[in-house]
OpenMM code with the backbone's topology and positions (N, CA, C; nanometers):
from openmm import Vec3, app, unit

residues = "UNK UNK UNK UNK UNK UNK UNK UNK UNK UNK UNK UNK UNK UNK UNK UNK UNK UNK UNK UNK UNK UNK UNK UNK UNK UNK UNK UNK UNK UNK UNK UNK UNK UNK UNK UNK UNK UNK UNK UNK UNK UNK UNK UNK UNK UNK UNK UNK UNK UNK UNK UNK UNK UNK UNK UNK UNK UNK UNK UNK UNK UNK UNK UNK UNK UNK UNK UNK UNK UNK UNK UNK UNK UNK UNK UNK UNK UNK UNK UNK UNK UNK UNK UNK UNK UNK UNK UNK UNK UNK UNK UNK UNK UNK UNK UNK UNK UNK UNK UNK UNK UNK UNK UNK UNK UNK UNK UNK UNK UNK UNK UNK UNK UNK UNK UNK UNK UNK UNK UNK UNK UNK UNK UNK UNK UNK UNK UNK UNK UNK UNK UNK".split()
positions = [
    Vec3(29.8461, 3.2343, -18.0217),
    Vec3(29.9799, 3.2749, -18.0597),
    Vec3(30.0820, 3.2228, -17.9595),
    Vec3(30.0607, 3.2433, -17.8481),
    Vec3(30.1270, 3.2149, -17.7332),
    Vec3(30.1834, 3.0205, -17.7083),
    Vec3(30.0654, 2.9631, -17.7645),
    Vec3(30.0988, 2.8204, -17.7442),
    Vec3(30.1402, 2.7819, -17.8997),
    Vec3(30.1564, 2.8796, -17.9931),
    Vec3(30.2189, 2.8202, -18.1185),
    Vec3(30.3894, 2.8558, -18.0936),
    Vec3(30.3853, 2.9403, -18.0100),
    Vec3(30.5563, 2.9836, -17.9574),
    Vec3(30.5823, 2.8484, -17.8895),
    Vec3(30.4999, 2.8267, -17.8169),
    Vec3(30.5513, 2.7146, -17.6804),
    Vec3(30.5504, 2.5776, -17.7811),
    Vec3(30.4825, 2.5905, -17.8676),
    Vec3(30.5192, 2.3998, -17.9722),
    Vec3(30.6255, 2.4482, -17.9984),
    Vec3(30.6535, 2.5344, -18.0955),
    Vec3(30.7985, 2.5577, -18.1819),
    Vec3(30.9293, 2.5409, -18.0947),
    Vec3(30.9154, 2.5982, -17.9720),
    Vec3(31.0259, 2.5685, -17.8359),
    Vec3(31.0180, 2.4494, -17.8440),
    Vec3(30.9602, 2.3761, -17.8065),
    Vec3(30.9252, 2.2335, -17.7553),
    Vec3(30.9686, 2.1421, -17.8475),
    Vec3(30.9217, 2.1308, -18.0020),
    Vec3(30.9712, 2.0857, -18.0606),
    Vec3(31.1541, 2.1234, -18.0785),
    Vec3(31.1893, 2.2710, -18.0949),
    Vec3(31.3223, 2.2557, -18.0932),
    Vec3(31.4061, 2.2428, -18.0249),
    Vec3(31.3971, 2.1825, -17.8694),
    Vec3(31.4343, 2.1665, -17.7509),
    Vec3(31.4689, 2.0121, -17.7006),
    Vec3(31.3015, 1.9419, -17.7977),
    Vec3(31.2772, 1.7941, -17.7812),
    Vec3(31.4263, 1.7101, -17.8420),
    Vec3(31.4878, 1.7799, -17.9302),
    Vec3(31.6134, 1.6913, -18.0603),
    Vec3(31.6835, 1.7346, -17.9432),
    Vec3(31.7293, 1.8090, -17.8810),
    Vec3(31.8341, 1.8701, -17.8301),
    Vec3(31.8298, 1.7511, -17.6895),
    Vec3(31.6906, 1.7483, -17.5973),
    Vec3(31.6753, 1.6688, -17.4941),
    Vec3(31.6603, 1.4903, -17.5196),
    Vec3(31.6615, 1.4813, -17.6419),
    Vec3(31.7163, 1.3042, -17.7154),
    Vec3(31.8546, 1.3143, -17.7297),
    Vec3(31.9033, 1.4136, -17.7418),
    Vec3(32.1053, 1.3760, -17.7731),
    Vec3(32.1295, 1.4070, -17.6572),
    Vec3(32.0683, 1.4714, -17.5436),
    Vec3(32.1057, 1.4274, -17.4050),
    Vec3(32.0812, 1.3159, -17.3633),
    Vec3(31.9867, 1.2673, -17.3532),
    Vec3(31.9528, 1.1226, -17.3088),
    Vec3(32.0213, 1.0230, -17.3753),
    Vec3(32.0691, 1.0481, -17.5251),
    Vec3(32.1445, 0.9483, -17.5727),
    Vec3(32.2822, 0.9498, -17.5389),
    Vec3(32.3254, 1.0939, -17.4801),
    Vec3(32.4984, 1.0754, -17.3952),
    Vec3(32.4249, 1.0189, -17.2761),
    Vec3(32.3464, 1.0710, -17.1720),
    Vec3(32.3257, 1.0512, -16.9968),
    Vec3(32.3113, 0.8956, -17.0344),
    Vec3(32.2315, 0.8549, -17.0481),
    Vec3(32.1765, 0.7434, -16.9830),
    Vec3(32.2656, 0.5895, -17.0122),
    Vec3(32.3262, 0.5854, -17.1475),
    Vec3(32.4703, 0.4495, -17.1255),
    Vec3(32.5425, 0.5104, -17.0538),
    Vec3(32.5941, 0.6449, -17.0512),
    Vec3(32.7209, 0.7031, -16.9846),
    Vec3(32.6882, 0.6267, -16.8104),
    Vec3(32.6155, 0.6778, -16.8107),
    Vec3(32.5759, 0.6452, -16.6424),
    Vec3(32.5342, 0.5011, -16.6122),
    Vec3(32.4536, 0.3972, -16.6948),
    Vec3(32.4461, 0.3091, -16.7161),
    Vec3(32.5724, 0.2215, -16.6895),
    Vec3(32.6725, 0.2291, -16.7763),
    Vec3(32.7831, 0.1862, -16.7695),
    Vec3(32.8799, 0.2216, -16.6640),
    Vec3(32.8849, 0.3263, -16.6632),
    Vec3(32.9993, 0.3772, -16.5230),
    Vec3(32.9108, 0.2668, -16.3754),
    Vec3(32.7719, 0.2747, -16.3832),
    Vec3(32.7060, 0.2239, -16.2464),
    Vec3(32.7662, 0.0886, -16.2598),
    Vec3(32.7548, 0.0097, -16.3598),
    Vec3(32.7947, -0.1025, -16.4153),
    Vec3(32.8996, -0.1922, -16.3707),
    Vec3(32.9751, -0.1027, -16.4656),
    Vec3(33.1147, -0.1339, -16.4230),
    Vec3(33.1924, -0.1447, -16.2876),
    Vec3(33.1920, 0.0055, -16.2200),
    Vec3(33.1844, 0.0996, -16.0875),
    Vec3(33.1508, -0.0386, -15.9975),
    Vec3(33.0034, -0.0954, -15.9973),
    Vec3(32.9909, -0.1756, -15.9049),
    Vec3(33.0459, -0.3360, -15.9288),
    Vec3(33.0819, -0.3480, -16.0472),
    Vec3(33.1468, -0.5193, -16.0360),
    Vec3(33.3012, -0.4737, -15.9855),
    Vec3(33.3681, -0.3580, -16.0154),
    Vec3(33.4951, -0.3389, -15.9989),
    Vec3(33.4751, -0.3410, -15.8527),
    Vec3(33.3968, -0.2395, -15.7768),
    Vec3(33.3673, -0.2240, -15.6346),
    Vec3(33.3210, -0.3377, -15.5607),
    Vec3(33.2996, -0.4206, -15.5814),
    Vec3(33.2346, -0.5903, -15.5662),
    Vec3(33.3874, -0.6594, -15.5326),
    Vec3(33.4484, -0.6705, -15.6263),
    Vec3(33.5941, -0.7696, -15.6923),
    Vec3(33.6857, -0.6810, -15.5096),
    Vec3(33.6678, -0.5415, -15.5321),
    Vec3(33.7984, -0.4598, -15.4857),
    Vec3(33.7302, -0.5219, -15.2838),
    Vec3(33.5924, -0.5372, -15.2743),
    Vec3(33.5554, -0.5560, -15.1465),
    Vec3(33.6401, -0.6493, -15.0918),
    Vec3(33.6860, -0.7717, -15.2012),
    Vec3(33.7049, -0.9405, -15.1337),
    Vec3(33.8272, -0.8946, -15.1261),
    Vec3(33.9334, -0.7745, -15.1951),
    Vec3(34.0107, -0.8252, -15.2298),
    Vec3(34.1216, -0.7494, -15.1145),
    Vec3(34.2449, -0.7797, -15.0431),
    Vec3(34.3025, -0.6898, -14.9483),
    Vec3(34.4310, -0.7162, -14.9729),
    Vec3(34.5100, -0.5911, -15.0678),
    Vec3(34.6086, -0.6032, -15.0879),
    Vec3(34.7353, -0.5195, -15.0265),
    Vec3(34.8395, -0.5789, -15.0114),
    Vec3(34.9251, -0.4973, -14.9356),
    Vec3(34.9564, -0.3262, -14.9081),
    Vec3(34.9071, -0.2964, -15.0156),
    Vec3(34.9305, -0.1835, -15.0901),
    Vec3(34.7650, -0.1007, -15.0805),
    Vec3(34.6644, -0.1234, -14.9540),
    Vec3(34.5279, -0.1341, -14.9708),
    Vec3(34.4851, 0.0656, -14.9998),
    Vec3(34.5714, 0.0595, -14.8532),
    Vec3(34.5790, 0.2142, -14.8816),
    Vec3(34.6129, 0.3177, -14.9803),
    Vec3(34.6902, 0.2648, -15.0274),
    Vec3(34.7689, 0.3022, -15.1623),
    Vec3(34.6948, 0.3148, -15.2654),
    Vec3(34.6087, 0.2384, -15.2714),
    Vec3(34.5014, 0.1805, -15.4276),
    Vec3(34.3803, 0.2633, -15.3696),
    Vec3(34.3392, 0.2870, -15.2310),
    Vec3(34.2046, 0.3614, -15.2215),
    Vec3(34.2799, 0.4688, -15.2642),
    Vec3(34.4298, 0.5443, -15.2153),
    Vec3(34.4417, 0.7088, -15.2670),
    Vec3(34.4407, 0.7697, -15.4022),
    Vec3(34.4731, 0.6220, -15.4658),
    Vec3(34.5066, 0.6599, -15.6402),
    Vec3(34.3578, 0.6437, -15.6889),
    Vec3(34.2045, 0.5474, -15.6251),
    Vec3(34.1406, 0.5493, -15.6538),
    Vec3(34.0580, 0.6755, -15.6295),
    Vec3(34.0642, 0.7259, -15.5080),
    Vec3(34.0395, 0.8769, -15.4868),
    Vec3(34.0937, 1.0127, -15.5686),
    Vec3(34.2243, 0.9641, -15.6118),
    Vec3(34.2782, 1.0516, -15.6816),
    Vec3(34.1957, 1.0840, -15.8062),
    Vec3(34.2256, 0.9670, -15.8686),
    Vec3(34.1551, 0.9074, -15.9906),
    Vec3(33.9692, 0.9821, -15.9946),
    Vec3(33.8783, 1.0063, -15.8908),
    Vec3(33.7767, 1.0202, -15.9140),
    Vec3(33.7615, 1.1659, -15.8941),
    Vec3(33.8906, 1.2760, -15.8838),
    Vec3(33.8705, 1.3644, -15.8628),
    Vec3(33.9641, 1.4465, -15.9405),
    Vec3(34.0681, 1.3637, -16.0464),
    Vec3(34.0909, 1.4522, -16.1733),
    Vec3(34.0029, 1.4924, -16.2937),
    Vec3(34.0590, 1.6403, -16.2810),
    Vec3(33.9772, 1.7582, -16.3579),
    Vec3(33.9876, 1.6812, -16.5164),
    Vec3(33.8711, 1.7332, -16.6038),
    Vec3(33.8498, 1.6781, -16.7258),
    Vec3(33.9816, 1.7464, -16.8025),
    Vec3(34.0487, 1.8414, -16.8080),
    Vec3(34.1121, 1.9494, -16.8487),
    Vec3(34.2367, 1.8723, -16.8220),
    Vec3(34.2721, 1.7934, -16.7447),
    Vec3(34.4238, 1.7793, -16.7644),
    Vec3(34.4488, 1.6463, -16.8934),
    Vec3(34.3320, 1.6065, -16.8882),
    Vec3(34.3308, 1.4728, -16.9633),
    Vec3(34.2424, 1.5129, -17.0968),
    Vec3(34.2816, 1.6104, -17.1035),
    Vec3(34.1927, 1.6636, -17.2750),
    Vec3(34.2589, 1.6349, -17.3989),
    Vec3(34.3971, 1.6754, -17.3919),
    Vec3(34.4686, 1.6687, -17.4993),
    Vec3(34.5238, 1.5150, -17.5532),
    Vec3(34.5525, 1.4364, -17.4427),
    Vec3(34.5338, 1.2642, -17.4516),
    Vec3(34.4734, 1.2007, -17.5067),
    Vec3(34.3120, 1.2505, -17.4698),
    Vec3(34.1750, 1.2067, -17.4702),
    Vec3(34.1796, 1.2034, -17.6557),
    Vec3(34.2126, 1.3686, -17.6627),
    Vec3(34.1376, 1.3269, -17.8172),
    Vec3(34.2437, 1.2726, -17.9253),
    Vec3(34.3765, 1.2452, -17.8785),
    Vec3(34.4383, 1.1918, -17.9584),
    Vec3(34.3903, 1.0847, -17.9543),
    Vec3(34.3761, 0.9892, -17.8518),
    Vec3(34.3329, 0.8313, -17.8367),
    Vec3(34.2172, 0.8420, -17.9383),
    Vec3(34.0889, 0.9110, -17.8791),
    Vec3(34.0021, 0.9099, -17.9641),
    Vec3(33.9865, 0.9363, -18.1113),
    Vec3(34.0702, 1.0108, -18.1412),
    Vec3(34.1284, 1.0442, -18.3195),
    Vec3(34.2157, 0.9057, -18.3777),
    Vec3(34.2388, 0.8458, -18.2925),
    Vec3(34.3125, 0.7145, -18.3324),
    Vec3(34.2418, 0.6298, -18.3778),
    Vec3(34.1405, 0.6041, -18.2696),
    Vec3(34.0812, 0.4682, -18.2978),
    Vec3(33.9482, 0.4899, -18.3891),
    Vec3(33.9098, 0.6357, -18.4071),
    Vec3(33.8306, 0.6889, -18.5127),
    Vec3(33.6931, 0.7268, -18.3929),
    Vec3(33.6854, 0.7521, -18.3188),
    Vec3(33.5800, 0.7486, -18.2158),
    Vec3(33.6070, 0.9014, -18.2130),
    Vec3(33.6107, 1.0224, -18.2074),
    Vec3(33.6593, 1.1352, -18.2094),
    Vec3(33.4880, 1.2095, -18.2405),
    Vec3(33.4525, 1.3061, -18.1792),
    Vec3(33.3277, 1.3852, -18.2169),
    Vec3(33.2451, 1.2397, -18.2342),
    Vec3(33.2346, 1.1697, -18.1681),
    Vec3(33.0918, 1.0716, -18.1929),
    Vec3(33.0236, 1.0462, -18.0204),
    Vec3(32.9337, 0.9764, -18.0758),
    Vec3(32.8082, 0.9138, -17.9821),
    Vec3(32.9232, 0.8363, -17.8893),
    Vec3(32.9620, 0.7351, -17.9191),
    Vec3(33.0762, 0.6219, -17.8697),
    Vec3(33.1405, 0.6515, -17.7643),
    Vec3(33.2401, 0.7558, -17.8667),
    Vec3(33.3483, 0.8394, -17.7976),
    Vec3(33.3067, 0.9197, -17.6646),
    Vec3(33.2086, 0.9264, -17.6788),
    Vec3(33.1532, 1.0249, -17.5515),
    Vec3(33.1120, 0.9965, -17.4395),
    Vec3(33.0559, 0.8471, -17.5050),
    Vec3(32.9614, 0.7535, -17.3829),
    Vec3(33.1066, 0.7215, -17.2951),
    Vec3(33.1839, 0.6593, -17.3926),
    Vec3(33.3486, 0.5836, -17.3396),
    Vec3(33.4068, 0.6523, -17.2548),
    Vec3(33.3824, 0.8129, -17.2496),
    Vec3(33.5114, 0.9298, -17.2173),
    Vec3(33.3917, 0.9432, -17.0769),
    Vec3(33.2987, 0.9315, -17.0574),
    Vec3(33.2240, 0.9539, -16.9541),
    Vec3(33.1926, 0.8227, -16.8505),
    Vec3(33.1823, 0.7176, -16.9282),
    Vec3(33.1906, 0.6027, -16.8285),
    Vec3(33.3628, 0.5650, -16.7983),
    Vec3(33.4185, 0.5984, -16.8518),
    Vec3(33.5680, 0.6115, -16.7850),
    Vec3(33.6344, 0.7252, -16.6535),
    Vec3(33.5559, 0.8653, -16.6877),
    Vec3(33.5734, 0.9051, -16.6062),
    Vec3(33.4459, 0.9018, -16.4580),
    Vec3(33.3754, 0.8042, -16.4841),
    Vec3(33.2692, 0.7803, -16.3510),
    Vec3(33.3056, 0.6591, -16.2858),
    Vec3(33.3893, 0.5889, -16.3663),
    Vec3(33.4084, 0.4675, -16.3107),
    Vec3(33.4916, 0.4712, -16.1620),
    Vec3(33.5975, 0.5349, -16.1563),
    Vec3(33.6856, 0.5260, -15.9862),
    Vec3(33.5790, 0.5735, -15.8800),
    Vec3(33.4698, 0.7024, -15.9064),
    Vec3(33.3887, 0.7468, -15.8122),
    Vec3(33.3098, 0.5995, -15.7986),
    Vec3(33.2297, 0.5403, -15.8915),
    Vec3(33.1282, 0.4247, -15.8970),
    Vec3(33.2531, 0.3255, -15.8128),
    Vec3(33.3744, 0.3010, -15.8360),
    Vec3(33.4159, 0.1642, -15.7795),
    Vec3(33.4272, 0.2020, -15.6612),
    Vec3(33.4578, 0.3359, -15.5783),
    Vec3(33.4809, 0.3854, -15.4637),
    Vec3(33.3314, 0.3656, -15.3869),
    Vec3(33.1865, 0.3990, -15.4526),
    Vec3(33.1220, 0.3997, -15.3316),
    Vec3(33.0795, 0.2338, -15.3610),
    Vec3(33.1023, 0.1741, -15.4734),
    Vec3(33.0640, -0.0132, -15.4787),
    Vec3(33.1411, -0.0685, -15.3339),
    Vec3(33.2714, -0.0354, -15.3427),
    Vec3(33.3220, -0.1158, -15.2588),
    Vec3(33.3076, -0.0941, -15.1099),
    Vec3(33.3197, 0.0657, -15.0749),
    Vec3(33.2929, 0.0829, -14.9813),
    Vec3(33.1079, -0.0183, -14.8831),
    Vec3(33.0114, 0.0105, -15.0019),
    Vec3(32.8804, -0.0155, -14.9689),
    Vec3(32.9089, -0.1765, -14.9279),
    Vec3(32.9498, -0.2119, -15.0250),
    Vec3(32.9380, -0.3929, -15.0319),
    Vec3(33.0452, -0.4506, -14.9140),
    Vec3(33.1148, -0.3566, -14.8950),
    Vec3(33.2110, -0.3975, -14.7594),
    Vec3(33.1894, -0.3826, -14.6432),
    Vec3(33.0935, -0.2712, -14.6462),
    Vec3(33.0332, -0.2529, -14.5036),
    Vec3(32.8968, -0.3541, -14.4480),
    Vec3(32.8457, -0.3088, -14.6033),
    Vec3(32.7080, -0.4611, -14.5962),
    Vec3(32.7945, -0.6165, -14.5502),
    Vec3(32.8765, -0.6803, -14.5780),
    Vec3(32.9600, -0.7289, -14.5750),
    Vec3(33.0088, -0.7698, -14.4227),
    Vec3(33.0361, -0.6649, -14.3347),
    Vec3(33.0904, -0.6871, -14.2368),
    Vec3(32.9517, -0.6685, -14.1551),
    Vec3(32.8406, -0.6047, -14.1341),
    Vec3(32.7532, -0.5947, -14.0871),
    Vec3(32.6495, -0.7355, -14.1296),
    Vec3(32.6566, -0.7537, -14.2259),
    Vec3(32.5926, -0.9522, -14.2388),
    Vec3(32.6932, -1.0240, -14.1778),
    Vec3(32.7383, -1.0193, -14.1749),
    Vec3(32.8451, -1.1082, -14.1323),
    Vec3(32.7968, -1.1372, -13.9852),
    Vec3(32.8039, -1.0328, -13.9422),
    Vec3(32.7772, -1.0664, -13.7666),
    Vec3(32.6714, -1.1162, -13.7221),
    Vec3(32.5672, -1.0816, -13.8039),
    Vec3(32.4367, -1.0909, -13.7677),
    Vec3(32.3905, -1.2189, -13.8127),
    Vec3(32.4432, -1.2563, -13.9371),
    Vec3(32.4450, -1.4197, -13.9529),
    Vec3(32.5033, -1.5269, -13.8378),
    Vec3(32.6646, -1.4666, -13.7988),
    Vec3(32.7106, -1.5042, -13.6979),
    Vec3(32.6607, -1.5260, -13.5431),
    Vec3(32.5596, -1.4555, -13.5397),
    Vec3(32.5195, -1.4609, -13.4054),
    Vec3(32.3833, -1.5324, -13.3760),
    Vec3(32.3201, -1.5007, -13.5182),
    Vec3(32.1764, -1.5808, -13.5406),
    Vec3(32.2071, -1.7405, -13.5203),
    Vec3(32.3326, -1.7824, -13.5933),
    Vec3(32.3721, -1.9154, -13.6030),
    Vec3(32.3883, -1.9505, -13.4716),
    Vec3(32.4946, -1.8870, -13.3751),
    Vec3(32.5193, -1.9098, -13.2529),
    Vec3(32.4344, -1.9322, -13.1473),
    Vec3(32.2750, -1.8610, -13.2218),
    Vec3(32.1970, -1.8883, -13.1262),
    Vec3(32.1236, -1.9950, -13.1192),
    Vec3(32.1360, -2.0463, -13.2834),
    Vec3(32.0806, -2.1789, -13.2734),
    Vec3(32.1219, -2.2982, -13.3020),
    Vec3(32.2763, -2.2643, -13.2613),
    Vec3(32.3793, -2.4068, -13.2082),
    Vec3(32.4822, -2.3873, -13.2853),
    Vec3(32.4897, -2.2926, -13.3524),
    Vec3(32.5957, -2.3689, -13.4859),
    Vec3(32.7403, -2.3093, -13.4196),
    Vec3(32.8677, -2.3963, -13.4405),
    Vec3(32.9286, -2.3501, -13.3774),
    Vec3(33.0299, -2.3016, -13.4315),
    Vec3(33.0215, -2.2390, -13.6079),
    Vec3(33.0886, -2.1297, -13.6272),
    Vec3(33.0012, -2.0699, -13.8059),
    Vec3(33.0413, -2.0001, -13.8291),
    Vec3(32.9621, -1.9431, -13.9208),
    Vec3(33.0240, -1.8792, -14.0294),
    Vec3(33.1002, -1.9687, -14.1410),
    Vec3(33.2162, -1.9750, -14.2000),
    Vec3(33.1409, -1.9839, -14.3349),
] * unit.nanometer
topology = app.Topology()
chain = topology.addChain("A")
for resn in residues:
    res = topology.addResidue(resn, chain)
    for name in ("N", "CA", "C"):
        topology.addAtom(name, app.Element.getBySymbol(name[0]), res)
C-alpha cells in the first residue's frame, strides 16, 4: 500500500519536475550565455563612464521582479509570448543577464591581468624583450 502511495506521488510530481526543468535549464543556459560574451566584450572594453556602467550594471542585477511586472506583461501580451514557455525562459534570462555579465567580466579581467604578467615575465626570462 505504502509504495502504491509513493508511485502515485512520483508520478504526479514527475510532470510538475519536467515544467521545471523546461523553465531552469534554457533560462540559465542562456543568461550563462549571454552574461559571459557580454562580460568578455565589457573586460576589453574601458569607457569613460566605466564606473558609471558597473553601478547601473549592479543596479540592474539587483532590481526586484515586482517593479518591472506590470511592463513585463504588457511587452509580453504584445508580442503574444504572455503565459508561455518562451515568455518565461526570455523574462528569466533577461533578468540573469547583468548578474552573469557582472561576474563574466569581473573573472575574465582579473584572469586577464594575472596572465598577463606571468606571460610577461616568462618571456623576459627567456629574452623577449616585450610581451605585447
Amino acid at each position: 500500500m505504502a509504495i502504491g502511495l509513493h508511485r502515485a506521488r512520483l508520478q504526479r510530481h514527475s510532470r510538475r519536475l519536467l515544467e521545471f526543468g523546461a523553465h531552469v535549464v534554457p533560462s540559465t543556459v542562456f543568461s550563462i550565455a549571454l552574461g559571459a560574451v557580454n562580460g568578455y566584450a565589457l573586460s576589453f572594453w574601458r569607457p569613460r563612464g566605466a564606473g558609471v556602467l558597473f553601478g547601473v550594471l549592479l543596479m540592474g542585477a539587483f532590481i526586484p521582479v515586482q517593479v518591472m511586472v506590470y511592463p513585463l506583461v504588457r511587452v509580453l501580451a504584445s508580442v503574444h509570448l504572455f503565459s508561455s514557455l518562451p515568455g518565461s525562459v526570455v523574462i528569466h534570462t533577461i533578468f540573469g543577464m547583468p548578474m552573469m555579465t557582472l561576474c563574466s567580466a569581473t573573472t575574465t579581467r582579473r584572469f586577464r591581468r594575472s596572465c598577463s604578467r606571468r606571460h610577461a615575465s616568462t618571456a623576459a626570462a627567456f629574452g623577449a624583450s616585450s610581451c605585447n
